[in-house]
Z-matrix of the N, CA and C atoms (Angstrom, degrees):
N
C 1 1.448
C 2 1.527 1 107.93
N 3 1.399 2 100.06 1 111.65
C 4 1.636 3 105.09 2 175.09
C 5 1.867 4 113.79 3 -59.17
N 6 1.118 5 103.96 4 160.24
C 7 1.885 6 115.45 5 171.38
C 8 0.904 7 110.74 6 -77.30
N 9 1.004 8 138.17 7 93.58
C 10 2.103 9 116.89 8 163.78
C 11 1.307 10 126.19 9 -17.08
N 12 1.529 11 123.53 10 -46.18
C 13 1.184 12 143.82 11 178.22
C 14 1.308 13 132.35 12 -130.96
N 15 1.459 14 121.82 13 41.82
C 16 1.315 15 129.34 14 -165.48
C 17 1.868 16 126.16 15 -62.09
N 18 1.093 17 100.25 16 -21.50
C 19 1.746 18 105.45 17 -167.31
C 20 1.612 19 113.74 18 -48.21
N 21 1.146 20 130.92 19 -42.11
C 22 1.449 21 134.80 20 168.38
C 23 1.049 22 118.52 21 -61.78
N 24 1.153 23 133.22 22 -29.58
C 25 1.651 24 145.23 23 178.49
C 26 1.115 25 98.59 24 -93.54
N 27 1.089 26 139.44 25 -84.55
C 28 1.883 27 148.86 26 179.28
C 29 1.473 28 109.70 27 -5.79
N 30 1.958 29 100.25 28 100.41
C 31 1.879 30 97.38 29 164.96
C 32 1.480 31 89.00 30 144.92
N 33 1.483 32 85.66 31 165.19
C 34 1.633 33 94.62 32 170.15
C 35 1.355 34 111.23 33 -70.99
N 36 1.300 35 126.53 34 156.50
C 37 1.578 36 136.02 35 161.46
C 38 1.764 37 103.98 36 -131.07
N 39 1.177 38 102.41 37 154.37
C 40 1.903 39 100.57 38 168.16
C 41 1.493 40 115.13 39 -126.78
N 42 1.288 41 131.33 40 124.63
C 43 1.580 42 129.09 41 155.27
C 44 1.156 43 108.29 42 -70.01
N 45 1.666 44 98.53 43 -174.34
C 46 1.687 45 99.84 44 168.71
C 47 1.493 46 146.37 45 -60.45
N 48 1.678 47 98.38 46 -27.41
C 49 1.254 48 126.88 47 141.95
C 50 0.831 49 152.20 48 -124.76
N 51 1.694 50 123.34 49 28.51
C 52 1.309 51 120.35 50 -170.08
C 53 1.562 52 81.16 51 -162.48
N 54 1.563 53 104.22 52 162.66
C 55 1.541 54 121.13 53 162.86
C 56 1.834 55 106.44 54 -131.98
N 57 1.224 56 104.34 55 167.13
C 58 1.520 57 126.50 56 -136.39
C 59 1.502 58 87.65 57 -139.98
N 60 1.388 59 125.49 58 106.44
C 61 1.656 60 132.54 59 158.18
C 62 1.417 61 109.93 60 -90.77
N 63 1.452 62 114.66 61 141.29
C 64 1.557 63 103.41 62 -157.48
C 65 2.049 64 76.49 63 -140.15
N 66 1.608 65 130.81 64 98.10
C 67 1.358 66 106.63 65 145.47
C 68 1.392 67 113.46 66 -127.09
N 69 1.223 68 103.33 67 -172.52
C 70 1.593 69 117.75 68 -171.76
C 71 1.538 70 108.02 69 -29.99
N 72 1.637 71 135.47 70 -53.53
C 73 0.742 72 166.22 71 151.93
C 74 1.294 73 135.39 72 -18.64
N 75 1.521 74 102.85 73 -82.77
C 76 1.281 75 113.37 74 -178.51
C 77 1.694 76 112.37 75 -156.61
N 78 0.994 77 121.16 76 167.29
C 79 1.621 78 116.75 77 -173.66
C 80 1.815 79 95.87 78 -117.72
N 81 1.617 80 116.19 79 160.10
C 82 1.028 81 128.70 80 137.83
C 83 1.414 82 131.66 81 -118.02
N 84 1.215 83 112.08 82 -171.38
C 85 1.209 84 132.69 83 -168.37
C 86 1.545 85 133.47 84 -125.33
N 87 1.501 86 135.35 85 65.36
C 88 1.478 87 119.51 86 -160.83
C 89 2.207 88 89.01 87 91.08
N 90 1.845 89 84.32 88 -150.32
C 91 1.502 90 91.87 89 179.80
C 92 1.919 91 94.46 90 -112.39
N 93 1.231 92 109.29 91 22.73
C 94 2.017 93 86.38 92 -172.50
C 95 1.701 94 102.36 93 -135.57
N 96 1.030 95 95.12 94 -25.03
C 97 2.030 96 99.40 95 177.02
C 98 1.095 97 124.19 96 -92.71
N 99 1.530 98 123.25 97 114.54
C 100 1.199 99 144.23 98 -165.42
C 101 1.316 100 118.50 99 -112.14
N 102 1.218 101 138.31 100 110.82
C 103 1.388 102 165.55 101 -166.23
C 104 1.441 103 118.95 102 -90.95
N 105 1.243 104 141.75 103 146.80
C 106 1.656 105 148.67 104 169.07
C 107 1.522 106 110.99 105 -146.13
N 108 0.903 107 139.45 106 165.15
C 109 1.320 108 137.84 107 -165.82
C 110 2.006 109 103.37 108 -108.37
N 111 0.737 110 112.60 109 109.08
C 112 1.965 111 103.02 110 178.03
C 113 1.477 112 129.21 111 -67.27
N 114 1.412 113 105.76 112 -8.72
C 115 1.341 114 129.05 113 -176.61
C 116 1.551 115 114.29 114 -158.35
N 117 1.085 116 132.17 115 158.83
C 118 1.514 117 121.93 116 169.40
C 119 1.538 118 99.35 117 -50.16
N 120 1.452 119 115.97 118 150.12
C 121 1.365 120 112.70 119 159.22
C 122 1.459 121 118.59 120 -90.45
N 123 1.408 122 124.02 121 169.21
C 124 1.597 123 121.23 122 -176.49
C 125 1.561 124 93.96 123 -104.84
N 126 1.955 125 94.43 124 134.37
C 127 1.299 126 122.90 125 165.12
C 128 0.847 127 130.03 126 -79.68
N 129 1.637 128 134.77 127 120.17
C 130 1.794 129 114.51 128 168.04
C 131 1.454 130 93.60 129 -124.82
N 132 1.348 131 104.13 130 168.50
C 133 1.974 132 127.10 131 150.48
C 134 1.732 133 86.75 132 -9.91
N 135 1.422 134 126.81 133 -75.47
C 136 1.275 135 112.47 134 -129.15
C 137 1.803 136 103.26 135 -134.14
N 138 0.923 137 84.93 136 -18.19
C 139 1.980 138 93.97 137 179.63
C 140 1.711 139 111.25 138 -128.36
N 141 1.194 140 98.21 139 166.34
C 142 1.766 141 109.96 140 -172.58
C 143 1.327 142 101.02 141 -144.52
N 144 1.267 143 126.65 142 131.63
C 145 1.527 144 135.71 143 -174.53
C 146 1.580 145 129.94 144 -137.16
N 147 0.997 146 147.02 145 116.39
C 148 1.544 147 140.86 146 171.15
C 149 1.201 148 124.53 147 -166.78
N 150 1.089 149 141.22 148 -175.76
C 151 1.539 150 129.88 149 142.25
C 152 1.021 151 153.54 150 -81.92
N 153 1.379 152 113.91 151 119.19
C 154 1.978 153 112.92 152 178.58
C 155 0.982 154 110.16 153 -66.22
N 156 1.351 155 104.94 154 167.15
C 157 1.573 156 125.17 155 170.11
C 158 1.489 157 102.17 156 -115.80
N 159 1.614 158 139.49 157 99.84
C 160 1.404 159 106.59 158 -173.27
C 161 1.986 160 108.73 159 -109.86
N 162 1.229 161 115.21 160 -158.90
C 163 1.177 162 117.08 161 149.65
C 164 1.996 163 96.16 162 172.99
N 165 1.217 164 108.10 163 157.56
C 166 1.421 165 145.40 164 179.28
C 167 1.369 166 101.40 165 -76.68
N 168 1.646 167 100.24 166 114.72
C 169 1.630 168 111.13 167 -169.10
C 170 1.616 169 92.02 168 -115.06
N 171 1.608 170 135.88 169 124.92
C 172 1.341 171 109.94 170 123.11
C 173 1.336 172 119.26 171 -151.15
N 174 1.626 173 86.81 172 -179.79
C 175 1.515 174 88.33 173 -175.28
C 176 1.457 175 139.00 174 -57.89
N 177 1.332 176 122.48 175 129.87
C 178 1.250 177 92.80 176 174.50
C 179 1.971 178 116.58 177 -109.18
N 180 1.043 179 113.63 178 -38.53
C 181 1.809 180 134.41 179 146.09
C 182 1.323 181 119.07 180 -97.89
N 183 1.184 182 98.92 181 110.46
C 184 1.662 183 100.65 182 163.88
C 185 1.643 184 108.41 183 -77.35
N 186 1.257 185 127.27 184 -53.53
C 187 1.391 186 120.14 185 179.19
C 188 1.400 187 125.24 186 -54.40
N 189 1.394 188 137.92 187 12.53
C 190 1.317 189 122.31 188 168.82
C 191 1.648 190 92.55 189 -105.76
N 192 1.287 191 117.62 190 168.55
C 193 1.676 192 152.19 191 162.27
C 194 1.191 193 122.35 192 -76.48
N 195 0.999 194 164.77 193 76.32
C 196 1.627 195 118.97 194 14.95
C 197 1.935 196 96.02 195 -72.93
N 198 1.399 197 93.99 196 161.23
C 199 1.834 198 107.62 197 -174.20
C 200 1.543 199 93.43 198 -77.43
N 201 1.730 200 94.94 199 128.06
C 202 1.751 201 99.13 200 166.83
C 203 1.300 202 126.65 201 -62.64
N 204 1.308 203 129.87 202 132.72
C 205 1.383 204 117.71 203 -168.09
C 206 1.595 205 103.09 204 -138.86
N 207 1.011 206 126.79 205 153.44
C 208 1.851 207 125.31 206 -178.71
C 209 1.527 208 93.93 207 -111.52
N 210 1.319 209 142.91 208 139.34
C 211 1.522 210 141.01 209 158.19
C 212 1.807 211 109.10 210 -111.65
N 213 0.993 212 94.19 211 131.02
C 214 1.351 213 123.25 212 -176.42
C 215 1.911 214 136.06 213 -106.95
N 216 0.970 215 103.14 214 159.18
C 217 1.483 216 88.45 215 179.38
C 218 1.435 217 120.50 216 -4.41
N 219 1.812 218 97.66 217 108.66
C 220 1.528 219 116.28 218 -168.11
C 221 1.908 220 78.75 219 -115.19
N 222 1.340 221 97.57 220 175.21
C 223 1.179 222 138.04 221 155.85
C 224 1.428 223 131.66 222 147.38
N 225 0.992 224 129.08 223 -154.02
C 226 1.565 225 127.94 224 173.50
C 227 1.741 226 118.99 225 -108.72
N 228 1.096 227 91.55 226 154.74
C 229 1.879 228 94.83 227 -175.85
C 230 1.580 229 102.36 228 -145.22
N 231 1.621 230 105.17 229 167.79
C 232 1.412 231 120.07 230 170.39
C 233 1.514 232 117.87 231 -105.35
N 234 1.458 233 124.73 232 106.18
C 235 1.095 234 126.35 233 -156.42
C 236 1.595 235 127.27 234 -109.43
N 237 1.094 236 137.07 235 64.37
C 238 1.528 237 129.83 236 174.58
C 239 1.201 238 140.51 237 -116.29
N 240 1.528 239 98.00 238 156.64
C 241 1.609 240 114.82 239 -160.50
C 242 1.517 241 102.23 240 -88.04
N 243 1.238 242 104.17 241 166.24
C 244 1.324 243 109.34 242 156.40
C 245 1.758 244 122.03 243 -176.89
N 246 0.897 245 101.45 244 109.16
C 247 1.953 246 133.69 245 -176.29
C 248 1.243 247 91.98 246 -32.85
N 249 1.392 248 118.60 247 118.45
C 250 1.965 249 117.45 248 169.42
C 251 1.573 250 88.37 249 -104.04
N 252 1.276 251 128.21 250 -67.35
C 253 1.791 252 124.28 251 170.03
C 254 1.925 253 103.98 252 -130.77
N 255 1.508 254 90.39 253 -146.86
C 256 2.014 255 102.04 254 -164.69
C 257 1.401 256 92.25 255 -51.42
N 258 1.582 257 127.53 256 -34.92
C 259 1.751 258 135.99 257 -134.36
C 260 1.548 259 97.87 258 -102.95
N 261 1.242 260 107.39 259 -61.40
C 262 1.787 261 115.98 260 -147.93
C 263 1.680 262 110.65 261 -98.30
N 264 0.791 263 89.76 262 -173.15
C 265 1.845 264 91.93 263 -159.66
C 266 1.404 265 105.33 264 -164.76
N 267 1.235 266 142.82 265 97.62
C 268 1.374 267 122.88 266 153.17
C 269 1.636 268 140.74 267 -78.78
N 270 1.330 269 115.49 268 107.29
C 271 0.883 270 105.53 269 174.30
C 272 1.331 271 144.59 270 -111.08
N 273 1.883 272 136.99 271 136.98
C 274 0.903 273 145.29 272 167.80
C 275 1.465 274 137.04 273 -97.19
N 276 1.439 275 105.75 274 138.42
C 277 1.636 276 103.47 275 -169.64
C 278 1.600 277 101.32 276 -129.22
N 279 1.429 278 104.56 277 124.45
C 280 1.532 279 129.55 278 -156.73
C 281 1.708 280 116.23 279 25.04
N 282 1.231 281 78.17 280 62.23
C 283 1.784 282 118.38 281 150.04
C 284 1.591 283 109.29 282 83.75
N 285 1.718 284 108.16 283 -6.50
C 286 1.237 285 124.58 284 172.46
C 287 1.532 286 142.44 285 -81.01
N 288 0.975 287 125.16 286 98.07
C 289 1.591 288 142.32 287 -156.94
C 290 1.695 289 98.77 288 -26.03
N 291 1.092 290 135.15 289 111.77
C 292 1.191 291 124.23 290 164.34
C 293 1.379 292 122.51 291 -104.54
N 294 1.050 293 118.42 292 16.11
C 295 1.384 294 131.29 293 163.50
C 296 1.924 295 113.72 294 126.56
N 297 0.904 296 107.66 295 -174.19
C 298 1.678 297 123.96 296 168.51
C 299 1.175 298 108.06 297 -103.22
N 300 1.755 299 117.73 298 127.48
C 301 1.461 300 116.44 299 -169.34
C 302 1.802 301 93.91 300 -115.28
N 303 1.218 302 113.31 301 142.15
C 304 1.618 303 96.18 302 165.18
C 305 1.894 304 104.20 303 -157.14
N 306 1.144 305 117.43 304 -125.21
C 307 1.734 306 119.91 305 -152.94
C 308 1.512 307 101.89 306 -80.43
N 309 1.288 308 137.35 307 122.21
C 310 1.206 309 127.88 308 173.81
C 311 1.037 310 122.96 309 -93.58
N 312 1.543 311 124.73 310 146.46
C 313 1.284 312 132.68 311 -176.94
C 314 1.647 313 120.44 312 129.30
C-alpha cells in the first residue's frame, strides 16, 4: 500500500538502538522486521498514522532459489510518525513512545 504523501517520512532514520525504514510501501525495523500498511495510512502536515501488518523475517540459507527464510512473530500494530523538524521523527507503536529517530551515521 502506497502513502499518499510519503516524502517527509521516506528513508532511513536511526535511534539509539534501532533504525526505522520508511518506503512508499512498507517500513522496517532494525535488519529482520518487516512491515505493510493494512489500510492506507492517514496523512497530516506533520504525523502519519495506521496499521501495520508486521512479522520477523530471517534468513536461514542464502544459497538456495528462492532464499530460505523462517517468519516469526507476526501480528498487527498501531503505528505513528511524527515530524519534530527536516531530521527527526518520533516514532510510536501502539501509542507507546518508541523513541526519537533522526540522521544516521
Amino acid at each position: 500500500m502506497a502513502l499518499a504523501q510519503p516524502d517527509p517520512f521516506l528513508g532511513t532514520r536511526c535511534g539509539p538502538n534501532e533504525n526505522i525504514h520508511v518506503e512508499p510501501g512498507a517500513i522496517g525495523f532494525n535488519e529482520h522486521t518487516v512491515c505493510d500498511w493494512r489500510d492506507p495510512p492517514v496523512v497530516k502536515a506533520f504525523s502519519l498514522h495506521g496499521l501495520i501488518d508486521c512479522r520477523n523475517v530471517y534468513v536461514l540459507d542464502a544459497a538456495t532459489d528462492p532464499v530460505t527464510t523462517r517468519t516469526l512473530d507476526q501480528g498487527t500494530r498501531h503505528l505513528r510518525l511524527v515530524l519534530v523538524n527536516d531530521i527527526d521523527m518520533d516514532v510510536y507503536l501502539d501509542r507507546v513512545p518508541v523513541g526519537r529517530f533522526g540522521a544516521c551515521g
